[in-house]
N, C-alpha and C positions, 0 to 999 in steps of 0.2 A: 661506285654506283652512279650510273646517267639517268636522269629525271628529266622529263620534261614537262612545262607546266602552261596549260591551253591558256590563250588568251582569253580576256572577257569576253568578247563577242565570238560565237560560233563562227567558225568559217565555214566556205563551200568547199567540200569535199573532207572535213575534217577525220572523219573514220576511215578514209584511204589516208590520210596525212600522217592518223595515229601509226597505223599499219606500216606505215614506210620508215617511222622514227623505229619503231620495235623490230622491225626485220633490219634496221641497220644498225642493231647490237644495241639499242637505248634497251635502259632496265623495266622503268614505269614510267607510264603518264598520269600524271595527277588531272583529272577534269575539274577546271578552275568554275568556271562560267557562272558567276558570283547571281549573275540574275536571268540567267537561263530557267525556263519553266520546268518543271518535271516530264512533261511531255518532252521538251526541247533534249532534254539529258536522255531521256529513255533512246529518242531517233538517234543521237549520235553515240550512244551504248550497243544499239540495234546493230548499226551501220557495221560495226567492228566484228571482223571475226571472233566467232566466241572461244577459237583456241588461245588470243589473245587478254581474255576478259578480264584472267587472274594476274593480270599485269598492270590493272587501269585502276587508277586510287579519286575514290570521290571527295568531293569537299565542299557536298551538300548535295539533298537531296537522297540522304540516308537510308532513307525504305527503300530505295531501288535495288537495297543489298537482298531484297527479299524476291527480287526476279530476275536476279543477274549473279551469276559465282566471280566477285570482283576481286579484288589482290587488296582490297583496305576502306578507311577510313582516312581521312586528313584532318585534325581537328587547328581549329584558325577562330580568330574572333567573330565572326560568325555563327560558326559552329565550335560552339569551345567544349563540345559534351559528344559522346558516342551512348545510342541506343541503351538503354539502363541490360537488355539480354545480349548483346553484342560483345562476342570473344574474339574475332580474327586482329587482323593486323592492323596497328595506329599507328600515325605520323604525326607530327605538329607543327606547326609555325613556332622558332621563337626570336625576340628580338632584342634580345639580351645575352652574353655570355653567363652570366646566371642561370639563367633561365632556361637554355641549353644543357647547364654544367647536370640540376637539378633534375632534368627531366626522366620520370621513370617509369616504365611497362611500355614503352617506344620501341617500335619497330626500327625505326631513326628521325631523328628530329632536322627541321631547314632551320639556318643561321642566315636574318637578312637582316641588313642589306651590306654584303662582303665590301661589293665595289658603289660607282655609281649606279644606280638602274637606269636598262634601259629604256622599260617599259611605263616606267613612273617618273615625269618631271620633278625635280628638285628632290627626287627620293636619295640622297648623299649615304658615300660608304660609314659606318658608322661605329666603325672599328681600328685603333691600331693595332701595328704587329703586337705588341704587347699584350695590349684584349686576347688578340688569336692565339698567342702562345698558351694561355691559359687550357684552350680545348684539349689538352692534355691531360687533363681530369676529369674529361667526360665517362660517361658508365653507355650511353647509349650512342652509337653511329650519328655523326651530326655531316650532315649534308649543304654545300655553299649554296647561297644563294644571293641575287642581286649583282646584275651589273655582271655577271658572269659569260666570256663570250670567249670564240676560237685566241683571242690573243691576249690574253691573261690568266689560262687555265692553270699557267706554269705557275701563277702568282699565287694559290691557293695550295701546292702541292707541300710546302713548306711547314702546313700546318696540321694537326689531326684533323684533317676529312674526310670522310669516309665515300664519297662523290661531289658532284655537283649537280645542281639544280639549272634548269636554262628556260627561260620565259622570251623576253627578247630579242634575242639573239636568235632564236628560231625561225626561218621565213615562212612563216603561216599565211603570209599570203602566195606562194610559191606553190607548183602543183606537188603532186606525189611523188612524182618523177625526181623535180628537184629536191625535196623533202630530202627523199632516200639518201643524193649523196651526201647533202647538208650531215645526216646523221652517221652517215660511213667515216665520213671525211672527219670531222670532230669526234668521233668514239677511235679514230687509229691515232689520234694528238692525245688520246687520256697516258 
């Protein structure tokens, strides 16, 4: 499974960006945007084709599941709870192999931070091979994240993961145009 996961600030054009990861064989997009308004989420939910909608996993800003058929929830330290009547699809952050191993009624869970991050200074990988070997007794899909890019995909294949996850490694400042092969070109290396 390919995740992609928006930066914290909104970019320009980002619902042609999303459109270009998902038509270039990525699976989901997680909408990160930690301090984006509801209004701000709603525009760039809008912007997306809505054949695509069942594809887009929020990670906040919850009630928009009530005007949008979305593909999930993402539950993270922020939002570490999903709507008390909320049945579809959940993810999680964890950042522990425990915490991973333990996880349960997951759709699939993210394991960070694999490598170094790109997108977070001094955010260090925070695992040996040894930790990793353990995801072998996971019950639920656990998905890499952190530090994850075209030239260390290989490094993570090694291990039980069920995909990977990419945040910086994404040219989010790059048009749609470029977007697309960025995600053709790294979805034909999986």
């Amino acid at each position: 499974m390919l995740i992609a996961i928006t930066p914290a600030e909104p970019t320009l054009e980002e619902g042609r960006k999303i459109e270009a990861l998902l038509l270039g064989g990525w699976h989901r997009v997680h909408l990160r945007h930690p301090d984006a308004s509801r209004e701000d989420m709603r525009r760039i939910i809008e912007s997306i084709d809505q054949k695509h909608h069942g594809r887009l996993v929020l990670h906040g800003h919850f009630d928009l599941l009530n005007d949008f058929n979305l593909g999930g929830l993402h539950l993270n330290g922020r939002c570490p709870s999903a709507p008390s009547l909320y049945r579809g699809a959940l993810s999680r952050s964890c950042h522990s192999i425990a915490e991973a191993i333990e996880a349960k009624g997951m759709e699939y869970v993210t394991l960070s931070p694999i490598f170094d991050s790109i997108s977070k200074q001094g955010y260090k990988a925070a695992f040996s091979p040894s930790d990793l070997s353990k995801l072998s007794d996971a019950t639920v899909p656990i998905i890499a994240l952190g530090g994850i890019s075209a030239d260390n995909i290989a490094g993570i294949r090694k291990y039980n993961f069920s995909g990977y996850a990419m945040l910086g490694s994404i040219p989010w400042e790059s048009t749609p145009e470029e977007i697309h092969k960025f995600a053709t070109h790294t979805r034909s290396i999986c």
